[in-house]
Backbone as a ProteinNet text record, in pm:
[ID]
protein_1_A
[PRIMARY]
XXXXXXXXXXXXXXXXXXXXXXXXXXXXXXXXXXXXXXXXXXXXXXXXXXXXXXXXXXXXXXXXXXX
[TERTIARY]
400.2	285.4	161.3	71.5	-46.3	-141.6	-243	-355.1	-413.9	-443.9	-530.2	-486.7	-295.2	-281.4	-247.3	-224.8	-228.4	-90	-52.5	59	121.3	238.8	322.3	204	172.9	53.3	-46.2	-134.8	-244.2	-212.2	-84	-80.2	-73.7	-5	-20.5	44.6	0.2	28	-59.4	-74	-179.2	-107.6	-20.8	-34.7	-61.4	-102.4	-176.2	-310	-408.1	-491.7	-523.6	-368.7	-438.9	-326.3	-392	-351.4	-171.6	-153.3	7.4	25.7	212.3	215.7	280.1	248.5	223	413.3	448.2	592.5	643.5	581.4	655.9	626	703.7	745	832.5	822.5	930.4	831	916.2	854.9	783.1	712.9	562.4	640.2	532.5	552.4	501.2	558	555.9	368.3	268.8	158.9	92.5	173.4	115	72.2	196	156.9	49.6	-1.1	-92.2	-255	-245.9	-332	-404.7	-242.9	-313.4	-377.5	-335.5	-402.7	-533.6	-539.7	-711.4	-805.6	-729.4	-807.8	-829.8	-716.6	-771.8	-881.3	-883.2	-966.1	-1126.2	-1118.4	-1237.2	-1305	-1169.7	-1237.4	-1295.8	-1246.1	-1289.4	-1374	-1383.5	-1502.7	-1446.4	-1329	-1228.6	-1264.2	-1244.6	-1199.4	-1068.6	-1039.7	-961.3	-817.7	-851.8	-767.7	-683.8	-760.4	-756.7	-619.7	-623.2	-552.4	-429.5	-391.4	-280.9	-133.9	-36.8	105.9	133.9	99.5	249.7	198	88.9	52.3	81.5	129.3	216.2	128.4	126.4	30.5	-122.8	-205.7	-399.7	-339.6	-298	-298.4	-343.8	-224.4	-158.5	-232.3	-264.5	-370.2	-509.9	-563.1	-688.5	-665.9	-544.6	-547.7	-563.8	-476.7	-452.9	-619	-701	-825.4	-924.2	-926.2	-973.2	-919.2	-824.5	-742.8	-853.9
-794.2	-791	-820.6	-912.4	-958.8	-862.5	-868.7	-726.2	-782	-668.6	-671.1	-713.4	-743.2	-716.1	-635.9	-559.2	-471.1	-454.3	-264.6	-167.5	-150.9	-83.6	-48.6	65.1	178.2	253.8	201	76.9	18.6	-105.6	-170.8	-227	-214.9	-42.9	12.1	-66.1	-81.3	-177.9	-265.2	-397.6	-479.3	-597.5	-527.6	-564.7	-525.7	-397.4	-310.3	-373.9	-420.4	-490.6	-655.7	-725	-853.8	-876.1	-1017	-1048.9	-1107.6	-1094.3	-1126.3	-1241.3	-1269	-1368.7	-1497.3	-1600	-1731.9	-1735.4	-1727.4	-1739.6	-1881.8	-1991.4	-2102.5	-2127.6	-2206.3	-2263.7	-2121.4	-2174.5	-2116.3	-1965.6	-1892	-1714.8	-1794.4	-1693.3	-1673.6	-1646.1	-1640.9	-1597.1	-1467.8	-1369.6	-1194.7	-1192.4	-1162.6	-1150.8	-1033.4	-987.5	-895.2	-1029.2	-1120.4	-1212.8	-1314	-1319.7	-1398.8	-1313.9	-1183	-1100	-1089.4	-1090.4	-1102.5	-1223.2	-1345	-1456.4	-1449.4	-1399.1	-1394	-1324.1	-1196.1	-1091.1	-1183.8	-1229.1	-1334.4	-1428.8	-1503.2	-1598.1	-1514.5	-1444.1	-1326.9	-1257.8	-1240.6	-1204.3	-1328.8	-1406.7	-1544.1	-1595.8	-1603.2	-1683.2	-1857.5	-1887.2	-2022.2	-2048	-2215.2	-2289.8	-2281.5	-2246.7	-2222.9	-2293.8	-2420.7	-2533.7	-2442.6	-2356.5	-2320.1	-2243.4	-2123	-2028.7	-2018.2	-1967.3	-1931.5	-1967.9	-2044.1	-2094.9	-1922	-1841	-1778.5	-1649.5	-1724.7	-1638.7	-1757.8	-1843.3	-1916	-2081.2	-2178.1	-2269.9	-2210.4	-2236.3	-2206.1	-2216.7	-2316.3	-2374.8	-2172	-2132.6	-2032.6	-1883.6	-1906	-1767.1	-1839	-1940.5	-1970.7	-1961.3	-1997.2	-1935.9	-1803.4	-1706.5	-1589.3	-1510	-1564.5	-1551.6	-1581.4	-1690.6	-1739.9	-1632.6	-1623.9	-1483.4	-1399
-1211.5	-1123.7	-1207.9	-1138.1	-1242.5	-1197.8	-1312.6	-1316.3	-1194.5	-1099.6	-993.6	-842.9	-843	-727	-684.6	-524.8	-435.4	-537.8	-526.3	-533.3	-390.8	-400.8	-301	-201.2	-290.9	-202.1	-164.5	-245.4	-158.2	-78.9	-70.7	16.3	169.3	162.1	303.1	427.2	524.1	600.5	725.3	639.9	647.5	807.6	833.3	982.4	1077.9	1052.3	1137.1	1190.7	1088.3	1120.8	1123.7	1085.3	1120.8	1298.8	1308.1	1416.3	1418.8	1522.1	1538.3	1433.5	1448.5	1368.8	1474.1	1454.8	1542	1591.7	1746.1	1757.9	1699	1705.4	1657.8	1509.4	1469.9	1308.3	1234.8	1123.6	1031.5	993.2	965.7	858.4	794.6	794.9	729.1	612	499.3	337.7	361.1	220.9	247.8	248.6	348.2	375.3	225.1	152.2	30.5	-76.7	-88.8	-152.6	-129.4	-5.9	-37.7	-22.3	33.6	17.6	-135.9	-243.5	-384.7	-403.9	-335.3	-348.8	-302.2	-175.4	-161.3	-226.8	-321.5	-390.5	-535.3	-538.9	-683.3	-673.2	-559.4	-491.1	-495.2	-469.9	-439.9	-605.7	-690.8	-792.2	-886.4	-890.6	-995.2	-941.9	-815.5	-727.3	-723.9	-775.9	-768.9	-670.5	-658.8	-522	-484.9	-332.9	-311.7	-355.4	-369.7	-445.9	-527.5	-634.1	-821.8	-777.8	-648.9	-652.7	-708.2	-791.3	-881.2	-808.1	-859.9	-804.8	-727.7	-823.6	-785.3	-694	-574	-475.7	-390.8	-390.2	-278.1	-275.3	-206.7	-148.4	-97.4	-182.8	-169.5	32.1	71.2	180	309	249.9	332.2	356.5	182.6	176.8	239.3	248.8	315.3	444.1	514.3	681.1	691.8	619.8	653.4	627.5	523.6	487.6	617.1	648.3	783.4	903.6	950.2	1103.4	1047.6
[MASK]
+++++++++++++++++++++++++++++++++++++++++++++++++++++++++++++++++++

């Protein structure tokens, strides 16, 4: 786990507050992972482009950022 993403206790459960997940296309990616992507995104102040491989496609964490 890289410094500064969400733990098992602070990840909690973060579907409580976002919105459903879309019935068509394929599963979603695990929503913790790209949560760290937006917290990384948030701490470096990066373009979303920069975001680190291994919080999934920038693509995915900028929607879930956007809901």
């Amino acid at each position: 786990m890289a410094r500064g993403d969400l733990t098992d206790e602070q990840g909690g459960r973060p579907e409580a507050v976002l919105p459903p997940l879309p019935k068509m296309g394929r599963r979603p990616r695990d929503r913790r992972q790209c949560f760290d992507g937006i917290w990384w995104r948030a701490r470096t102040g990066s373009p979303w482009r920069d975001v680190a491989e291994r919080y999934g496609p920038w693509e995915t964490a900028y929607t879930l950022f956007r809901r």
